[in-house]
C-alpha positions as CSV (number, residue, x, y, z in Angstrom):
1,X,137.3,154.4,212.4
2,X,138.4,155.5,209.4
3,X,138.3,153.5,206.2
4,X,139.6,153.4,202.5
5,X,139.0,152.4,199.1
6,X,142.2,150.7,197.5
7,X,142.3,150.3,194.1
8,X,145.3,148.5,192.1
9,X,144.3,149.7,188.2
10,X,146.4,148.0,185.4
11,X,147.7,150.5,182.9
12,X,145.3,151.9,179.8
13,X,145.4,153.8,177.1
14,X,144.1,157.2,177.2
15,X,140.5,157.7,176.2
16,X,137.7,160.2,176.9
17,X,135.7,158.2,179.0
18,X,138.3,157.6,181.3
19,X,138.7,161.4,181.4
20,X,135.3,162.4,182.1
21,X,135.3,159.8,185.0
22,X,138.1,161.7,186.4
23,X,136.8,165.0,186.4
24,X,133.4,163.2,187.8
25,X,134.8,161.1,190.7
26,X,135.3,164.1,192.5
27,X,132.0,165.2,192.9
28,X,130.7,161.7,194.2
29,X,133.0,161.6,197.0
30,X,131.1,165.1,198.7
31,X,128.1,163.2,200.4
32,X,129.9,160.7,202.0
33,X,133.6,162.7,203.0
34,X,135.8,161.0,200.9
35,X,138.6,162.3,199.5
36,X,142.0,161.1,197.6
37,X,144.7,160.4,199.4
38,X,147.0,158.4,196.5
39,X,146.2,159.6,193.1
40,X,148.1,160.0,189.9
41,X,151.8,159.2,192.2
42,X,154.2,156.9,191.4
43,X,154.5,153.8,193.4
44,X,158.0,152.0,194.7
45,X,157.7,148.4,194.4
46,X,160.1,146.8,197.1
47,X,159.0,143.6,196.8
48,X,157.0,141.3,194.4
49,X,155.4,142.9,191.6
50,X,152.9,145.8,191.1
51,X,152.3,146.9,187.4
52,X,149.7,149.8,187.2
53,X,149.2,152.4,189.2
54,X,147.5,152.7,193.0
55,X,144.5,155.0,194.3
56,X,143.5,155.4,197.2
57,X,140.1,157.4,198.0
58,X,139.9,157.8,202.4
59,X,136.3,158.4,204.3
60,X,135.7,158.7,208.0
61,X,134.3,154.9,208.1
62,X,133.2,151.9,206.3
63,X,129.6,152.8,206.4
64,X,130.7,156.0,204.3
65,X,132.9,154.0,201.9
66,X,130.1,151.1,201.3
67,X,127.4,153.9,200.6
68,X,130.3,155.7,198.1
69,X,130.7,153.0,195.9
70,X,127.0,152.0,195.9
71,X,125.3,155.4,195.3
72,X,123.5,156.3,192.0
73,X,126.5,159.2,191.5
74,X,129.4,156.4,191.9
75,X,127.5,153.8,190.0
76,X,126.6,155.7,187.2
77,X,130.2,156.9,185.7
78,X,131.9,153.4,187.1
79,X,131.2,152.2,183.9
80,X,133.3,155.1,182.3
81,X,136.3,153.4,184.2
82,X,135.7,149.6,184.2
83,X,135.4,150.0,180.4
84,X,138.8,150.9,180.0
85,X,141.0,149.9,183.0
86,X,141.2,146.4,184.6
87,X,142.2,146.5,187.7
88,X,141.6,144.9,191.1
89,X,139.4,147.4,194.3
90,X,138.9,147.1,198.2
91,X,137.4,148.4,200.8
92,X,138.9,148.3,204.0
93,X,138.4,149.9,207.5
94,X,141.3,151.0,209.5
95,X,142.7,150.6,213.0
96,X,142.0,152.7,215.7
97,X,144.1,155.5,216.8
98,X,147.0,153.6,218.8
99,X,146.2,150.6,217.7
100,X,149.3,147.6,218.0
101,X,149.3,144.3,216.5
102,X,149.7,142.7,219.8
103,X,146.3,141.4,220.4
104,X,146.5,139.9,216.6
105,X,149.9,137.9,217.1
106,X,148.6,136.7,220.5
107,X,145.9,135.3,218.5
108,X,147.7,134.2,215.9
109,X,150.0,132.0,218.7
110,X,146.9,130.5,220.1
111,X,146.5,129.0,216.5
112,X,149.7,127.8,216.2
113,X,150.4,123.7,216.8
114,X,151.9,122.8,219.6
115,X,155.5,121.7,219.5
C-alpha cells in the first residue's frame, strides 16, 4: 500500500541552505522509491486556511517512508530545512486500490448514541 510524506511548510525567505537541501533531497529519496508528487505548485484553498506551500514526497509503503525520513542521507541535510522553514510533516499510508469508506462509516454508526 502506498504511502506519503505530507508536509505543510510556512513561507521563508530565500537562503542557501534551503537551496542546497533542494538540490539534495532528491538523492535521498533513491533507496527507498520515493519520489515528488506536489512540489513547488500552487495550492487552492477552498476552505479554512492554508498559508505556505504543500509537498508531497510518495513511496510504495510506510516501511519505505519511515526508513526515508530516518536514514543518515535524510537526517543529515533536514537540518538545512528546519533551520529556515517552520512548517508542520506526516506520514501517512494510503488505501488500498478500490478501497470505499463504507466499512469506516459503518463503524463510525456503531459509535454513535442511541436515539
Amino acid at each position: 500500500m502506498p504511502a506519503y510524506v505530507i508536509a505543510h511548510l510556512q513561507e521563508a525567505a530565500p537562503h542557501p541552505e534551503i537551496v542546497e537541501y533542494m538540490e539534495r533531497i532528491p538523492a535521498t529519496f533513491e533507496p527507498y522509491g520515493g519520489r515528488f508528487l506536489v512540489h513547488a505548485t500552487q495550492h487552492e484553498v477552498k476552505e479554512g486556511d492554508w498559508p505556505g506551500h504543500v509537498v508531497m514526497i510518495g513511496f510504495p509503503g510506510i516501511t519505505e517512508a519511515r526508513a526515508w525520513w530516518d536514514s543518515p542521507g535524510y537526517q543529515e541535510i533536514a537540518p538545512l530545512r528546519s533551520r529556515h522553514i517552520e512548517g508542520d510533516i506526516i506520514l501517512v499510508e494510503g488505501v488500498p486500490e478500490g478501497y470505499t469508506p463504507t466499512a469506516a462509516a459503518k463503524a463510525m454508526e456503531e459509535t454513535l448514541p442511541a436515539e
